[in-house]
PLY file of the C-alpha trace (Angstrom):
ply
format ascii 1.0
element vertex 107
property float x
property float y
property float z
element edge 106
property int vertex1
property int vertex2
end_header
0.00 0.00 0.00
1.31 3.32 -0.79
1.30 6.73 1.23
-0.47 9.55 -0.81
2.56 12.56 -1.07
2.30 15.97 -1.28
0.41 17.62 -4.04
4.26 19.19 -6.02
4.68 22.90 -6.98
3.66 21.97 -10.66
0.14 20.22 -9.34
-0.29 23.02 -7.30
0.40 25.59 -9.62
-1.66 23.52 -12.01
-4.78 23.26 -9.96
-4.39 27.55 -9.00
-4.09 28.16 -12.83
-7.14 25.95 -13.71
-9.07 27.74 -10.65
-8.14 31.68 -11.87
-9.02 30.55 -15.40
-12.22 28.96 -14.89
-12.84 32.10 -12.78
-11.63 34.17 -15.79
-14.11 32.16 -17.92
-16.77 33.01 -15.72
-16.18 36.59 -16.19
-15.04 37.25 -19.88
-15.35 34.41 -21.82
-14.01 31.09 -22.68
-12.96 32.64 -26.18
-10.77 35.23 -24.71
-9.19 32.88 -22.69
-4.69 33.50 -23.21
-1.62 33.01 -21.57
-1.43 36.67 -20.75
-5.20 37.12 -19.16
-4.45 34.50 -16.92
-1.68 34.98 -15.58
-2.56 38.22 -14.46
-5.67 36.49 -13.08
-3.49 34.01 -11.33
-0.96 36.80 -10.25
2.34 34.72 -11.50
4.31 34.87 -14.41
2.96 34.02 -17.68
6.27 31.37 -17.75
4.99 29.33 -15.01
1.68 28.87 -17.30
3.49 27.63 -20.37
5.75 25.64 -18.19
2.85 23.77 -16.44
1.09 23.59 -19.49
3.37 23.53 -22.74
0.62 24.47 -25.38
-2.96 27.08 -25.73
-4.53 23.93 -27.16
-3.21 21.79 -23.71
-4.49 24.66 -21.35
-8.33 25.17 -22.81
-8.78 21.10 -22.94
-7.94 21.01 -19.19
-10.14 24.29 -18.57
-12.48 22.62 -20.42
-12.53 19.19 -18.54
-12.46 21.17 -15.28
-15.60 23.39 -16.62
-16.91 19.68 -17.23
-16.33 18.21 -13.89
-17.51 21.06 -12.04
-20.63 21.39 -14.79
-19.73 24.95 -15.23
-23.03 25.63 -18.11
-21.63 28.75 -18.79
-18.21 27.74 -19.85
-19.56 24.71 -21.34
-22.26 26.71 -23.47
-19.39 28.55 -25.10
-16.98 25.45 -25.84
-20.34 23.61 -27.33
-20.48 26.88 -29.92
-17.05 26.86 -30.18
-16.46 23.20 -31.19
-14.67 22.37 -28.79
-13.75 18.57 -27.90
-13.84 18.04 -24.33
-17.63 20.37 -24.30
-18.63 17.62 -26.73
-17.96 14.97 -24.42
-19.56 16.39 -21.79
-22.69 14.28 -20.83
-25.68 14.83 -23.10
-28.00 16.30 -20.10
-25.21 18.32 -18.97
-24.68 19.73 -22.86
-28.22 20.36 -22.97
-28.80 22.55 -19.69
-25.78 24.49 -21.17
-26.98 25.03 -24.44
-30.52 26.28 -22.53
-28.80 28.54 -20.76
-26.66 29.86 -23.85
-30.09 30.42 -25.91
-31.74 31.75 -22.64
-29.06 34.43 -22.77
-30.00 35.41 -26.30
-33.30 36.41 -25.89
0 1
1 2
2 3
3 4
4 5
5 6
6 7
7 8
8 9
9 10
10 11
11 12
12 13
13 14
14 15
15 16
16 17
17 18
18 19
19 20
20 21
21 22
22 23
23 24
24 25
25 26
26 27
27 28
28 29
29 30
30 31
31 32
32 33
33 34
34 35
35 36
36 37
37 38
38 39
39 40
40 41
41 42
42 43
43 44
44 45
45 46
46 47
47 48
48 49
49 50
50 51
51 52
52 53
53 54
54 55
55 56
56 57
57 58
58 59
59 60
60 61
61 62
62 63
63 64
64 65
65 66
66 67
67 68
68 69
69 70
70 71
71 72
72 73
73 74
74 75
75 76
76 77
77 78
78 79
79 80
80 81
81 82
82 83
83 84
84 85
85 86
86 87
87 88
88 89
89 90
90 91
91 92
92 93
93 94
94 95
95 96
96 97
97 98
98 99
99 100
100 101
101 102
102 103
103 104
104 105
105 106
């Protein structure tokens, strides 16, 4: 059986980057999500974000999931219109209330 470690500065940097950007999200969109936005958001450098997560494409799919998990609708709504993979996956009832909401907001 093994012991369960410390989270490391790269899982905790990852899981404060994901939080700030979700948060971001929340507030100006999942399209104008960047490297630059969040870090500010985050308050560290925009270095840490491309060292945690190498790629833009690597940093929206795990926004994404985490919008998933935590069935942010708002987030979701966006990455449905967007075309974006991991919103696709999401479950079907879960793309639906989010696609509700999205249409809700355009009346």
């Amino acid at each position: 059986m093994s012991e369960r470690t410390a989270p490391t500065s790269k899982e905790v940097s990852r899981e404060v980057i994901i939080s700030a950007a979700l948060d971001f999200c929340l507030k100006n969109g999942y399209n104008n999500l960047g490297r630059d936005a969040i870090a500010a958001h985050a308050g560290v450098a925009k270095g840490k974000i491309h060292y945690v997560f190498n790629t833009m494409t690597q940093l929206r799919r795990a926004v994404m999931r985490a919008a998933v998990h935590r069935e942010l609708r708002p987030i979701i709504a966006q990455g449905l219109a967007q075309g974006d993979k991991e919103a696709h996956a999401a479950p079907e009832w879960l793309k639906r209330e989010s696609l509700d909401l999205l249409m809700e907001q355009g009346e």
